[in-house]
Residue, then its C-alpha position, 0 to 999 in steps of 0.5 A: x671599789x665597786x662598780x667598775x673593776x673588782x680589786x685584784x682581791x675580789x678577782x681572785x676570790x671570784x666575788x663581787x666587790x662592794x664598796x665597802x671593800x676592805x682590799x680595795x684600797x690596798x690591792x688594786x685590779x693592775x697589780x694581781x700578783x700583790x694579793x695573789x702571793x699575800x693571799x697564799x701565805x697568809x689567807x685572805x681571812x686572816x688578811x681581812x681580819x689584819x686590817x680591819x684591827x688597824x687604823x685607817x692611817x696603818x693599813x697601807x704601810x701593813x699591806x706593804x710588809x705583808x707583801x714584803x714578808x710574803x715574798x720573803x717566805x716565797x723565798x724562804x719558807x721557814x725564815x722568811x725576812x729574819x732569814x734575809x736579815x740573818x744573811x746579810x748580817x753575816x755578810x756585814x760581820x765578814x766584811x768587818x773582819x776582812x777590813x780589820x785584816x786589811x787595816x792591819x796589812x796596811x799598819x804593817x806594811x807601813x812599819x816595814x817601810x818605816x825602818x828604811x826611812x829611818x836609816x835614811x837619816x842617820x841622825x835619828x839611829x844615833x844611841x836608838x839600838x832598843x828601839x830598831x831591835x824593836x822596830x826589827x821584831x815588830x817589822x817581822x811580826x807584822x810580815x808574819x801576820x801578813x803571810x799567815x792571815x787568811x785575807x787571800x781567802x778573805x778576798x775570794x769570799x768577797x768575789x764569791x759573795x758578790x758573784x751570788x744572786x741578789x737575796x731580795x730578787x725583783x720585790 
């Protein structure tokens, strides 16, 4: 950067900011708080030493991840990104079984109306007594299934769930 303003690595670090700066770039003098939460998880050393093994072209998007990694292990300290991952593919997991749940309420809900509309048309119960004894069993397991299934806790997971602080907060 030199002359003018040091970038906000070089405030930080109480030195002079040459030219060359390799943060300079990266780490502008407006937004202190980026270098600051870098720096305290990672070093500047070792920061320094990342970007100088990179092309040119690689740095930027680099120091993007370091920051966002870096605001993750704020967040998390042992986990860091993998943690925030890990809870939202939980989350993504439940969400599937609670559809899958209520994709089969609703196939069973359909089945219970269907034998109603068959007798609607008494055409179609002539010389078909298998299948409404069918038909009744199927109708009862489906109700079964419906009054046994955990979708009311299912329903409640999803509230509560929605309920929690944002995992990413103001990144």
């Amino acid at each position: 950067m030199g002359g003018n303003s040091p970038c906000a690595s070089c405030k930080l670090l109480r030195r002079r900011c040459a030219k060359d700066c390799i943060f300079a770039p990266y780490f502008p003098s407006d937004d202190p708080h980026k270098f600051a939460i870098v720096h305290k998880v990672f070093g500047a050393s070792n920061v320094s030493k990342m970007l100088q093994e990179l092309p040119l072209q690689q740095r930027a998007d680099a120091v993007s991840s370091l920051v966002y990694e870096a605001n993750a292990r704020m967040r998390d300290p042992v986990y860091g990104c993998v943690g925030a991952i890990s809870y939202l593919q939980n989350q993504v997991s439940q969400l599937q079984m609670q559809l899958a749940v209520a994709q089969a309420e609703i196939v069973c809900i359909q089945m219970q109306q269907e034998p109603i509309m068959v007798e609607a048309n008494p055409q179609m119960v002539l010389g078909q007594a298998d299948d409404d004894d069918q038909a009744f069993l199927l109708q009862n397991q489906c109700f079964n299934f419906a009054n046994n299934n955990a979708s009311s806790s299912a329903y409640v997971n999803i509230h509560e769930s929605l309920k929690r602080e944002s995992i990413f907060g103001d990144i």
